[in-house]
C-alpha positions as a Python dict, from the first residue, in 0.01 Angstrom:
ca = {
    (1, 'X'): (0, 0, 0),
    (2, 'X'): (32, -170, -356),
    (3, 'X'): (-129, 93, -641),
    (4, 'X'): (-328, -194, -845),
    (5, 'X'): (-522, 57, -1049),
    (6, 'X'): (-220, 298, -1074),
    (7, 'X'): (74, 64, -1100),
    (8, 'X'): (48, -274, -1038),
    (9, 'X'): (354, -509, -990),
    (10, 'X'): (409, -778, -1191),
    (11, 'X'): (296, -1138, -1094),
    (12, 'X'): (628, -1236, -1057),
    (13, 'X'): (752, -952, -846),
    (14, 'X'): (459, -1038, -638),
    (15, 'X'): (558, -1364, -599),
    (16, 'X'): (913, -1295, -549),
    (17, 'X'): (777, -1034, -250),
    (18, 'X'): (561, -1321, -93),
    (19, 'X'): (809, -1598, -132),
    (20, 'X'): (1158, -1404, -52),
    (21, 'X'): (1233, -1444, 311),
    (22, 'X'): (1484, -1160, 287),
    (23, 'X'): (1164, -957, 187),
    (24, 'X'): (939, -801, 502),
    (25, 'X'): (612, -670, 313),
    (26, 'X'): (454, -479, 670),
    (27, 'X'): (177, -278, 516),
    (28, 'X'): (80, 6, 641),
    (29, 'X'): (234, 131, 974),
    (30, 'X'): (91, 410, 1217),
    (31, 'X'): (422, 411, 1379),
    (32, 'X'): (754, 392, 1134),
    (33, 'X'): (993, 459, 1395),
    (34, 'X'): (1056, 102, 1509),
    (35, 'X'): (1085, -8, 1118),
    (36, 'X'): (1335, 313, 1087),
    (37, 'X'): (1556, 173, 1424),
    (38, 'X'): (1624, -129, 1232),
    (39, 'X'): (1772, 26, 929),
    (40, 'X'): (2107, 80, 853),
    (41, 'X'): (2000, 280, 534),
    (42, 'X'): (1680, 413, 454),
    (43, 'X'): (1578, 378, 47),
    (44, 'X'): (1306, 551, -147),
    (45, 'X'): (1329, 413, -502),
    (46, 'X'): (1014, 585, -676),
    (47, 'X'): (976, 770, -979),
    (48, 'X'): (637, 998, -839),
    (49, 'X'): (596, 1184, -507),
    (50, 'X'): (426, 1455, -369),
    (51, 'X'): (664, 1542, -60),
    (52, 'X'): (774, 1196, 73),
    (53, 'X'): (752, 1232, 459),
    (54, 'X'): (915, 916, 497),
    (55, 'X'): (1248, 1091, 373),
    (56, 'X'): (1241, 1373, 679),
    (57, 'X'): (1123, 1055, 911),
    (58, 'X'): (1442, 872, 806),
    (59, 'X'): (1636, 1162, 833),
    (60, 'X'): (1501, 1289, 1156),
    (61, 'X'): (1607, 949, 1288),
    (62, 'X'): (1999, 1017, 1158),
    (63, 'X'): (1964, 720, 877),
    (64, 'X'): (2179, 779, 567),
    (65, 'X'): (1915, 755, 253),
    (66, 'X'): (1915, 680, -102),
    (67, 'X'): (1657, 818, -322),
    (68, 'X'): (1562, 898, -635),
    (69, 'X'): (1565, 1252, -817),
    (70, 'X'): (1229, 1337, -822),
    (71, 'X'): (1020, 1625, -658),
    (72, 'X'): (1043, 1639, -262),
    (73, 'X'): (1295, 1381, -266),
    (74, 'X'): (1557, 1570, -457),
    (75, 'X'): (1503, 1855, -210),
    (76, 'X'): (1504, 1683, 123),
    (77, 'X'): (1872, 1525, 43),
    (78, 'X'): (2208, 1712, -7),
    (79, 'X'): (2385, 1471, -266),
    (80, 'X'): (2665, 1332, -99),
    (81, 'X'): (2569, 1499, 256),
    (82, 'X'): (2283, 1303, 409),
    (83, 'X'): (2231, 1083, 154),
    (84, 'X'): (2276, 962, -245),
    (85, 'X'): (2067, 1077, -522),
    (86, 'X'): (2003, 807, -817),
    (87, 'X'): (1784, 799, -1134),
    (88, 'X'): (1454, 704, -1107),
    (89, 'X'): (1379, 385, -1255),
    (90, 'X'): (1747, 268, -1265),
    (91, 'X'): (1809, -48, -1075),
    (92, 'X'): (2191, -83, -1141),
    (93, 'X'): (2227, 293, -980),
    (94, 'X'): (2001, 168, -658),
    (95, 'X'): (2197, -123, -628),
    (96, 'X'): (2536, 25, -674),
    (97, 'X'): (2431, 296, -388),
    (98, 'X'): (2314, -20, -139),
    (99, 'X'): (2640, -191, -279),
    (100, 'X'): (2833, 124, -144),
    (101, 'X'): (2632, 136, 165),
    (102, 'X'): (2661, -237, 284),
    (103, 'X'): (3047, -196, 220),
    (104, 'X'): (3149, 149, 296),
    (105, 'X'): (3113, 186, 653),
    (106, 'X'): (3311, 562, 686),
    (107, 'X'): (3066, 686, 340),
    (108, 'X'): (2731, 560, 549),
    (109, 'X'): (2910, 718, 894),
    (110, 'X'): (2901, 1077, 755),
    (111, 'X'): (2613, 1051, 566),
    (112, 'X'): (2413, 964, 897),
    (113, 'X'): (2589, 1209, 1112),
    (114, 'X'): (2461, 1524, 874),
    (115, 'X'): (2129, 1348, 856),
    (116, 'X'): (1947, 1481, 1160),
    (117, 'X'): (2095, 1819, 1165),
    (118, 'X'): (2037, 1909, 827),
    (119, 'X'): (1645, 1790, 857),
    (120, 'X'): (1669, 1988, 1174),
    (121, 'X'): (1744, 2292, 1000),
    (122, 'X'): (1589, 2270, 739),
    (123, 'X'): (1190, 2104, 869),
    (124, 'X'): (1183, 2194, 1241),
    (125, 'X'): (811, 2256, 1273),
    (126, 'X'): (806, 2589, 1401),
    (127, 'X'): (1001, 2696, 1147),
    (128, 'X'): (773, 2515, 868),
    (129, 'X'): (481, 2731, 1020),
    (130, 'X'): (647, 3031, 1010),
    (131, 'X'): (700, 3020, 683),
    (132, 'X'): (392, 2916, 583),
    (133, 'X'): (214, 3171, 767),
    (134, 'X'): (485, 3396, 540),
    (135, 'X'): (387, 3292, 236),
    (136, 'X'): (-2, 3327, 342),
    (137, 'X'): (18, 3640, 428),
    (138, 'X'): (212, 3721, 107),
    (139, 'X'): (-56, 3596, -91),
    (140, 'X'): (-367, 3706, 94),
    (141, 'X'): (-210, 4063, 97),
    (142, 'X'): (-101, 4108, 466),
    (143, 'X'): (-453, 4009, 575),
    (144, 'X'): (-350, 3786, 830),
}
C-alpha cells in the first residue's frame, strides 16, 4: 500500500500511476504467485526494508531480480548470480538494469536459472528453523 504519512508520492506520480496504461497498481495481494508468473523480471526499487519477502517469493519462483542495496535485499541476491544490485534512489541505474534485462536474453537466462537454487539453499524453511532454534538456544543459555 501507498505510505501517505511516511512517504507520500507526488501528485503527479500519482497521476502518472492512475493514468499510465502500462502501469497495473493491484494493491494488496494474498496470493503473489500469479503476479510473479507474469514477470519476466522481478524489481524491488526501495531505499528501506526490513527483510523483503517478496525478494525470496521472486526468487523461489526462478525470476531474475533487480534490487536495491539495502538491508535484506542486499543479502537475499548474489550480484551478478540471481540477480543485479543498484543504488537506492538512482533511477538511471534501475533503468539501465531493466534496459539490460528487456535486451539481454542469455544475462536474464542465468540469472533465473541460479534463482531458485540459491533461495533454496539458502531459506528452505527447515533450515530457517533450525537455525533459529540455534541462535535461541545460544542466547537463552542452552535452556531450550
Amino acid at each position: 500500500p501507498q505510505e501517505k504519512e511516511l512517504d507520500p508520492l507526488s501528485p503527479a506520480t500519482l497521476s502518472e500511476i492512475e493514468s499510465n496504461p502500462a502501469i497495473e497498481a493491484v494493491g494488496n495481494q494474498a496470493d503473489v504467485r500469479p503476479w510473479l508468473i507474469a514477470a519476466d523480471c522481478h524489481v524491488l526499487a526501495s531505499y528501506r526494508e526490513g527483510f523483503p519477502n517478496v525478494v525470496i517469493e521472486a526468487g523461489a519462483m526462478g525470476l531474475p531480480q533487480i534490487v536495491t542495496d539495502i538491508n535484506g535485499a542486499n543479502e537475499i541476491i548474489i550480484n551478478g548470480r540471481n540477480g543485479v544490485i543498484v543504488p537506492p534512489k538512482n533511477a538511471d541505474a534501475i533503468h539501465a538494469s531493466m534496459s539490460r534485462m528487456a535486451t539481454d536474453p542469455a544475462f536474464r537466462s542465468v540469472l533465473a536459472a541460479n534463482a531458485r537454487p540459491l533461495i533454496a539453499s539458502r531459506y528452505e524453511q527447515s533450515y530457517v528453523r533450525r537455525c533459529l532454534k540455534e541462535y535461541y538456544k545460544e542466547i537463552l543459555n542452552d535452556r531450550i
